[in-house]
C-alpha positions in Angstrom: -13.8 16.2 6.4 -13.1 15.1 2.9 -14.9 16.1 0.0 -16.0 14.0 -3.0 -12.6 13.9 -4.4 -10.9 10.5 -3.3 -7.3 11.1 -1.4 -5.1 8.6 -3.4 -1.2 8.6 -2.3 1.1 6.2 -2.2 2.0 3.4 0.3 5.3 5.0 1.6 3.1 8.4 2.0 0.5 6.8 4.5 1.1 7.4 8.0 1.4 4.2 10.6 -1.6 2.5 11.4 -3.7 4.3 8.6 -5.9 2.0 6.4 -7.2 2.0 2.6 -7.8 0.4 -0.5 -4.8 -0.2 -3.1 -6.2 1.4 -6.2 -3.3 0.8 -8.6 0.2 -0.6 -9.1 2.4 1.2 -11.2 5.2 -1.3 -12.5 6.2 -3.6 -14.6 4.0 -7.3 -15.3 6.4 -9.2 -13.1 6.0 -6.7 -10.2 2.4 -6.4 -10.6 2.2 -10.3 -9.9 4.9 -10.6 -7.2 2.6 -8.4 -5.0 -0.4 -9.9 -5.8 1.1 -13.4 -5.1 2.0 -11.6 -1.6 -2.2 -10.4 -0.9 -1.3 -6.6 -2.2 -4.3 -6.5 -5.0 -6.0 -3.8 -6.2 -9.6 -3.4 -4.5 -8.5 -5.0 -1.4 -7.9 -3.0 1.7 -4.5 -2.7 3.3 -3.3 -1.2 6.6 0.4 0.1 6.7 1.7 -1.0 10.2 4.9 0.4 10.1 7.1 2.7 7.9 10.8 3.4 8.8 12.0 6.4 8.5 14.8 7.3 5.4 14.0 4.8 2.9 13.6 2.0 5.0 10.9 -1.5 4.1 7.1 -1.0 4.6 5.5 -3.2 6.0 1.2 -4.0 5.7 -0.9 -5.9 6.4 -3.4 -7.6 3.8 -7.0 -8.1 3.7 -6.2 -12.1 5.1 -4.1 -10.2 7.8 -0.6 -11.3 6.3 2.5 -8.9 7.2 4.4 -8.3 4.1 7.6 -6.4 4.1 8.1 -4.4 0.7 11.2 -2.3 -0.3 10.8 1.2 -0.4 10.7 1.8 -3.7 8.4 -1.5 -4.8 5.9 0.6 -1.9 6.0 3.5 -3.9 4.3 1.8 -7.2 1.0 1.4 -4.7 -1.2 3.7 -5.0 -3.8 3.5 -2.0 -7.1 5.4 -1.5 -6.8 6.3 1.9 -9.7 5.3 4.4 -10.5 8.3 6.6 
């Protein structure tokens, strides 16, 4: 059971399957507004359906249930409060 304190990680740390809400995106302007363009906005949920292992792309689904592939290191500029 989680206490008050919110469990914020980021995208490439959130196990398969496991939903939550992208809280921030720590980059630069232009990769702030390439992910939103692709449905990855802060205060919408997301659900990471797969992660592959060693560096690989992640890939989520959006609140409008698009799959978007993201480069490992784009993923880990996503900071996600995990739904439990």
């Amino acid at each position: 059971m989680m206490n008050d304190v919110e469990k914020i990680v980021s995208l490439v740390q959130m196990k398969k399957n496991q939903e939550g809400i992208v809280r921030e995106i720590s980059g630069g302007k232009q990769v702030k507004q390439k992910l939103i363009s692709l449905g990855v906005i802060p205060g919408q949920k997301i659900k990471k359906a797969n992660g592959l292992f060693m560096h690989g792309p992640v890939i989520v689904t959006t609140q409008t249930n698009v799959e978007v592939a993201l480069g490992y290191g784009v993923s880990q500029k996503i900071w996600v409060e995990v739904c439990e």
